[in-house]
C-alpha positions as CSV (number, residue, x, y, z in Angstrom):
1,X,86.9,12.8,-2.8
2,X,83.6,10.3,-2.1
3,X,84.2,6.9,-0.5
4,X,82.3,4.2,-2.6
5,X,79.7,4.2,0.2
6,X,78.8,7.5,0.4
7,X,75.4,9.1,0.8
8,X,74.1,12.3,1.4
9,X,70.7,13.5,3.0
10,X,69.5,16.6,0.9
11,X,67.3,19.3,2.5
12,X,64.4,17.7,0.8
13,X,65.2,15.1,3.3
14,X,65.8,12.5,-0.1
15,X,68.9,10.2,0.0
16,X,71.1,10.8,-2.9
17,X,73.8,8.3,-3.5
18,X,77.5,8.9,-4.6
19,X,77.0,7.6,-8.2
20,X,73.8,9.8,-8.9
21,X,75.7,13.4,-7.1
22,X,78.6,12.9,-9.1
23,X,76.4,12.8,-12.6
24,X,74.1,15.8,-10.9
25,X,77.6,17.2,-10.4
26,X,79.0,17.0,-13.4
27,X,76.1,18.2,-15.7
28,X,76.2,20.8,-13.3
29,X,79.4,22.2,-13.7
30,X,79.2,21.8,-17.7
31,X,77.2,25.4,-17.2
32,X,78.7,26.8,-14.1
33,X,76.7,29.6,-12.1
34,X,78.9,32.1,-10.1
35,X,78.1,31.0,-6.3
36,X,78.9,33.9,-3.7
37,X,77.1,32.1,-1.2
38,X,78.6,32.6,2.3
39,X,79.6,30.2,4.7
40,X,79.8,30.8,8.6
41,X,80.0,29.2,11.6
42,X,82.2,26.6,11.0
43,X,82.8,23.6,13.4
44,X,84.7,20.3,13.5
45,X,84.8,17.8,15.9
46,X,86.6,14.3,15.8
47,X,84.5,11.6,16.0
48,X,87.1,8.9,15.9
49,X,90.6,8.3,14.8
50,X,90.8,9.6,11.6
51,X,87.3,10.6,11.3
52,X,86.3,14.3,11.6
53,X,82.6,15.7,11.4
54,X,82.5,19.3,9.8
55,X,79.3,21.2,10.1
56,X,78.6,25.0,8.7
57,X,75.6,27.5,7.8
58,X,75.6,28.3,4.3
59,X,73.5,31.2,3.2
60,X,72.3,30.6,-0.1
61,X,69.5,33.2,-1.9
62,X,66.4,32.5,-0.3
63,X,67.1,29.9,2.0
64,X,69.6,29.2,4.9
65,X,70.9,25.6,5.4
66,X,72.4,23.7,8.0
67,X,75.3,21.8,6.2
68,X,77.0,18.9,8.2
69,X,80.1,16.5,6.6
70,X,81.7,13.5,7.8
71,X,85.2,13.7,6.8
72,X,87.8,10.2,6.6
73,X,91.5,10.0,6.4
74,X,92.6,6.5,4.5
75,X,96.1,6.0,2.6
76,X,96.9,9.5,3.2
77,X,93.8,10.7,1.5
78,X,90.9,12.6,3.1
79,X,87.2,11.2,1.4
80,X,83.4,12.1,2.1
81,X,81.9,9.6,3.9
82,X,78.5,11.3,4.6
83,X,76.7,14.8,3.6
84,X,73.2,16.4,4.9
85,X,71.8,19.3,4.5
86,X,68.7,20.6,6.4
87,X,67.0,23.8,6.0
88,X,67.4,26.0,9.0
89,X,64.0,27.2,10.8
């Protein structure tokens, strides 16, 4: 669901691209962790023709983040263009 040229922006502020998140991904998820971390305030805005920016609050254990996702519609498939997350003040 990445388009070849994605990134993402952690809240480290370090620029992670697609090929190293899908291995952190993946060695992740060979030991899942249960993840009850809520999400609010949910927005989405277009930013183009077929281009959507989603932004949300996710309230993980000891931090909040700011989570923001640019969204693209090609062939009749949705893909991750971009991802950031910032630590909320």
């Amino acid at each position: 669901m990445t388009a070849e040229d994605f990134f993402e922006i952690g809240a480290s502020g370090r620029i992670y691209r697609r090929d190293f998140v899908i291995a952190n991904l993946l060695e992740r998820y060979q030991q899942p962790e249960r993840h009850d971390w809520p999400c609010r305030d949910f927005s989405i805005r277009r930013l183009a023709e077929n281009l959507y920016l989603l932004s949300y609050t996710l309230d993980e254990p000891g931090r909040t983040t700011l989570r923001t996702t640019i969204w693209q519609s090609s062939g009749g498939s949705w893909k991750i263009v971009f991802h950031q997350g910032t630590i909320a003040g």
